[in-house]
N, C-alpha and C positions, 0 to 999 in steps of 0.2 A: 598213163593217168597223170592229171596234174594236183597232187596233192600239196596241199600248204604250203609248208617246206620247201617244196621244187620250183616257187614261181617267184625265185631269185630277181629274176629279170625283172622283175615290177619295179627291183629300185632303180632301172633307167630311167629316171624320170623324177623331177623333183617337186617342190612347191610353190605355188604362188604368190607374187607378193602386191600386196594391195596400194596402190599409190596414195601418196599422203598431201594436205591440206599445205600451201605454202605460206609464207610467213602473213599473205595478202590475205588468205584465206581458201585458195583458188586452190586446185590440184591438179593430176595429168591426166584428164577422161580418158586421150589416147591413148596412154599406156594402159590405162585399166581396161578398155576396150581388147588392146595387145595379148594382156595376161587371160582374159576372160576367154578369146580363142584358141591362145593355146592348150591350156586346162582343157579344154572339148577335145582338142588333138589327142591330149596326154591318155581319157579317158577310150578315145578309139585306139591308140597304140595299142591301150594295154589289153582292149578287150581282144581286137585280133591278133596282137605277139601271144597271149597265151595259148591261143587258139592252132597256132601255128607254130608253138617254136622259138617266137621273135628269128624266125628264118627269113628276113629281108620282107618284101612284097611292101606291099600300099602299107604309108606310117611306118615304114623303117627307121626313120631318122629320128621319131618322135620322140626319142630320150632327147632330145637338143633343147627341148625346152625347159629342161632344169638348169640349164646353163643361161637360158635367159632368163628364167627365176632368180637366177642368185644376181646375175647384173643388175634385176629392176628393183632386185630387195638393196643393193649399195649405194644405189642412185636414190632411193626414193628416203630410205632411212639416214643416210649422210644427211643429205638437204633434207629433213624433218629435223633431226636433232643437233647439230652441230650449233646450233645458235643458243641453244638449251645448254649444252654442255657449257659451256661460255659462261651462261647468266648461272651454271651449280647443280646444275641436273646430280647424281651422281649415278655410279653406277650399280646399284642396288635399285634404286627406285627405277632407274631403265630397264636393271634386269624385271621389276617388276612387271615392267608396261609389256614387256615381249610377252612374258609369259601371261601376259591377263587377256594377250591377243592370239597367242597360239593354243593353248593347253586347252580350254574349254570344248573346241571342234577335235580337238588330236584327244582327248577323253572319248568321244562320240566314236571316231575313229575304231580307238582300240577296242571298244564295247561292241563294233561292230565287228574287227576283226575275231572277237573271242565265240560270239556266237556263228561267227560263219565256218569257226574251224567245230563249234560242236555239230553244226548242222553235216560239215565232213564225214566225223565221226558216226552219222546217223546214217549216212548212206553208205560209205565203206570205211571201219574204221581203222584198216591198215594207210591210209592216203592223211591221215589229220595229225596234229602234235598232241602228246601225251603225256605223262606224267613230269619227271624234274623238267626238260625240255620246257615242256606248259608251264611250271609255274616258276619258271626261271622267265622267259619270257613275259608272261605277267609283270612280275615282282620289278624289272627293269624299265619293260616299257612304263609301268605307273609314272616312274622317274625320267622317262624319254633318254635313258640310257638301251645301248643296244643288247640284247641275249647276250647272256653266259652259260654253256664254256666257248670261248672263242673261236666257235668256228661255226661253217656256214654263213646263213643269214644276218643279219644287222637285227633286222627286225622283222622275225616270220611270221608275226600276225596283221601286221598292215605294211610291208615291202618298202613304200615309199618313204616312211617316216624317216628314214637314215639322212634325207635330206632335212627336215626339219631341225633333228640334233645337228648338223655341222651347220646349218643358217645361225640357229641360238648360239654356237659357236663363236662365229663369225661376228654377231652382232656384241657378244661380249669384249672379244679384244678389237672390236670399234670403239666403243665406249670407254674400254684401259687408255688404247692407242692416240683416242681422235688428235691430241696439243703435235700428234710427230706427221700426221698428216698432210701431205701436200705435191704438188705435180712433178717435184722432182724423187721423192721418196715413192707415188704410187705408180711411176715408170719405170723402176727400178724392180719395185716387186713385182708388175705386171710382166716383165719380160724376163726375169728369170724366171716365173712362176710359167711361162709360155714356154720356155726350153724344158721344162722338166715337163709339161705335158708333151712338147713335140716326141719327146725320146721315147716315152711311154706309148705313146698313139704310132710308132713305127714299128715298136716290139709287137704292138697287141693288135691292130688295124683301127680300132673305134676308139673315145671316148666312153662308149657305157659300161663304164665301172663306177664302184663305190656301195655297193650297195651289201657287201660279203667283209667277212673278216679280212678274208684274203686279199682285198684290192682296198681295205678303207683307206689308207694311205695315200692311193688315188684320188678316192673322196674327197679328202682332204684339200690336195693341189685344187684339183675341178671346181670346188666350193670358191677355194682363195683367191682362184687366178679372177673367174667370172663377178664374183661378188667386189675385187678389187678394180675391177675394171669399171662397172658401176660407179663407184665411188672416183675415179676418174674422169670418165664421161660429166659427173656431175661437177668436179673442181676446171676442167674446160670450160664449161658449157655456163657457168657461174647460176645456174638455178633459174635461169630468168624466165617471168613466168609466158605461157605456153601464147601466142599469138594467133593473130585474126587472120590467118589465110584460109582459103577454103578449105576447111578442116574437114568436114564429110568428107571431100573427094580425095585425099589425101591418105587420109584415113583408111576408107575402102582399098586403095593401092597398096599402105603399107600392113593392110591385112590379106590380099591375096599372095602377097610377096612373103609375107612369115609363112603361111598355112601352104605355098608351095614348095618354099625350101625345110620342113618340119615333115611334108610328107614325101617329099622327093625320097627314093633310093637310088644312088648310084650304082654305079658297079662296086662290086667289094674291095676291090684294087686302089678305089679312090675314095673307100670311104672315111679313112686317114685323114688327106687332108680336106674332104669335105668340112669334114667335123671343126678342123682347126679352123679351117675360113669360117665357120658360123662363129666362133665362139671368138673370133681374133680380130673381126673384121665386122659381120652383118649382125650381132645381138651388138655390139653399141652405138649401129646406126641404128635399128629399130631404135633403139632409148633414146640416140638423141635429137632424130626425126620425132616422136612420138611426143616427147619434152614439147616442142617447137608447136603444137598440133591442137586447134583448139573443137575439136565439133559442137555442134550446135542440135538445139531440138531434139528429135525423139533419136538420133545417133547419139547424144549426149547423155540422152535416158539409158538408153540400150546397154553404153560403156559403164554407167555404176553399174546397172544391173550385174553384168556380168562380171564383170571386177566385183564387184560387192560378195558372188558367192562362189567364186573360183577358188577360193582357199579351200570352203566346204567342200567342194565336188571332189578337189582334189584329194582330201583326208580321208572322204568317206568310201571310192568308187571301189578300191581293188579289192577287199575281201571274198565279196559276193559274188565276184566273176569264177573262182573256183569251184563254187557252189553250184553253181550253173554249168559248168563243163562237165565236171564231174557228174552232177545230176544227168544230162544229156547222154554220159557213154553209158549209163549206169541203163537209163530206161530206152535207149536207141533213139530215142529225142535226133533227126539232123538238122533244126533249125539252125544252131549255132553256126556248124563249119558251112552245110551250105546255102546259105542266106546271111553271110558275116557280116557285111557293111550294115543289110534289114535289120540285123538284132543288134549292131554296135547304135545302129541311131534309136534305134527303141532304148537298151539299154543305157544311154547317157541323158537323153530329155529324160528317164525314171530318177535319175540320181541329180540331174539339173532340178528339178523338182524338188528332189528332197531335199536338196544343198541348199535352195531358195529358202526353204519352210525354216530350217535348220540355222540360218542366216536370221533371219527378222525373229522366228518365236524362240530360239534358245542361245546364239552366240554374243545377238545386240544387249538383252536385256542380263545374260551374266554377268559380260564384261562390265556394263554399266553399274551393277551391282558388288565388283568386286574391284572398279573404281572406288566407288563411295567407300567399301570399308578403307582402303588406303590411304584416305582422304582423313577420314576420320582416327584413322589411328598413328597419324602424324601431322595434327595439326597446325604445328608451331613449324614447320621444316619449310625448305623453299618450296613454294608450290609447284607439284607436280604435273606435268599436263594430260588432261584428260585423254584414256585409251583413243585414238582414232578411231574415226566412228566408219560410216559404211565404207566411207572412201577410203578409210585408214590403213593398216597396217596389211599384214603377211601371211603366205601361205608356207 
């Protein structure tokens, strides 16, 4: 049975992050196009790893794309704000803007992980969380801290969020950090922060950790290394903005090229340093090809689209997937295991859908709404810049 609790594995896998507006006005379609495929990945990962195990097969690898969530969240939020921090931003009113752009979907989130562990409890209630467990979880995630008492899960009612908390993280001692920044300091972290993954990923075979009490420590590294590398890519690469080469076709390549090496499994033997090569090597060419990448037309559409509500798909998909497994062994239901690709594509265009609706009717018009009071309740203060809007921020 896969109850609540037991679908640890979901935190392989992290959030997306929305590319931002450059100082021209302009942003990275490419990339949001990037983030917006692999978020589709992440959501068939999860529906067939739980299905199976996470025992290899098709989208084994699909935890890799947390690791290029945190690269395109260092690349995209460095180059958003660093010229802010300069002209006085501080780091309160930053820490606000994260949270005026995370919280409102990761709310949605945990309301939906809450009723999908009561809907558990409706069909077996030995498989669902319960009493201090439940409102320890509760009482934490409100705060996007993870469960207490410390052990197990991060976070058993939506899995993924453990990536969220170390992004917010990360974006904070950005914003302490940003004056120590620069190519000779984020060399230095990125390569040591790369030896203490190498060590780890030879003891354990993968990177997918982070997600348990027992491995947040990894979390940690995993979060630092790829989100620092981002933030690299972007002091290389000096932000400039995204050029006129035939970007559709480009594009298209560097989207069959992420969605083969996301779904590739190797053998197990190599799946060691597969991992390493994505996360050391090909997640800061996607970013800095994709930076470079301008499309055009209804490819240009298509990349906010999807970039626009990848953060939501991604907050909202994993609860419901237990619900559904569970409900299937409970009533002998075999769509699930045998037709899994048929019900992974039913069940992500369901959740694309709602992440769409979720995006334009409740995440646009809070944030905007929870702009203005900020606005209004520090008038006199250096101006704040308005939440990123569709193209803006993070998953």
């Amino acid at each position: 049975m896969a109850s609540m609790a037991s679908m640890s594995t979901w935190g392989k896998e992290g959030g997306p992050v929305r590319s931002v507006p450059d100082a021209g006005g302009r942003g990275y379609p490419a990339l949001d196009g990037l983030r917006g495929l692999a978020a589709i990945i992440v959501v068939y990962y999860h529906v067939t790893g739980v299905a199976t195990g996470f025992r290899g097969g098709i989208f084994g690898h699909g935890y890799l794309a947390v690791d290029l969530f945190f690269a395109l969240s260092g690349f995209v939020l460095f180059h958003a704000y660093e010229e802010r921090f300069r002209q006085g931003l501080s780091v309160g009113a930053f820490l606000w803007l994260r949270l005026i752009r995370l919280y409102p979907l990761y709310a949605i989130g945990l309301s939906i992980g809450l009723a999908a562990n009561g809907l558990i409890l409706l069909i077996d209630p030995t498989q669902g969380i319960t009493g201090g467990h439940l409102l320890s979880s509760i009482a934490t995630g409100l705060v996007l801290l993870p469960s207490l008492p410390p052990t197990g899960d991060l976070f058993p009612l939506n899995g993924p969020c453990w990536t969220l908390m170390l992004e917010l993280m990360a974006n904070i001692l950005m914003a302490i950090l940003w004056r120590r920044i620069s190519v000779r300091t984020m060399v230095v972290l990125c390569a040591t922060l790369a030896v203490i993954l190498t060590v780890y990923v030879t003891a354990h075979g993968d990177v997918a950790a982070g997600d348990k009490w027992s491995n947040l420590l990894f979390g940690l590294v995993r979060c630092a290394l790829s989100f620092s590398i981002g933030i690299l890519v972007r002091l290389l690469s000096g932000g400039r903005t995204p050029g006129t080469a035939p970007g559709n076709v480009m594009l298209g390549l560097l989207c069959l090229a992420l969605a083969a090496l996301l779904i590739c499994s190797p053998p197990a033997q190599y799946a060691g340093p597969y991992d390493l090569a994505f996360i050391l090597v090909a997640s800061p060419l996607f970013i800095l090809l994709g930076s470079r990448i301008a499309p055009t037309g209804s490819t240009a559409r298509l990349c906010s689209l999807s970039g626009g509500t990848s953060y939501a798909l991604y907050v909202t998909h994993c609860p419901m997937i237990g619900v559904v497994l569970l409900w299937s062994y409970t009533t002998g239901t075999l769509v699930y295991r045998d037709h899994l690709l048929l019900f992974a594509s039913g069940y992500t265009l369901v959740f694309a859908a709602l992440a769409y609706a979720l995006d334009r009717l409740y995440d646009v018009p809070v944030r905007r709404w929870l702009g203005r009071q900020r606005g209004s309740m520090a008038p006199n203060a250096i101006p704040v810049p308005r939440p990123v809007p569709d193209h803006g921020r993070a998953a």
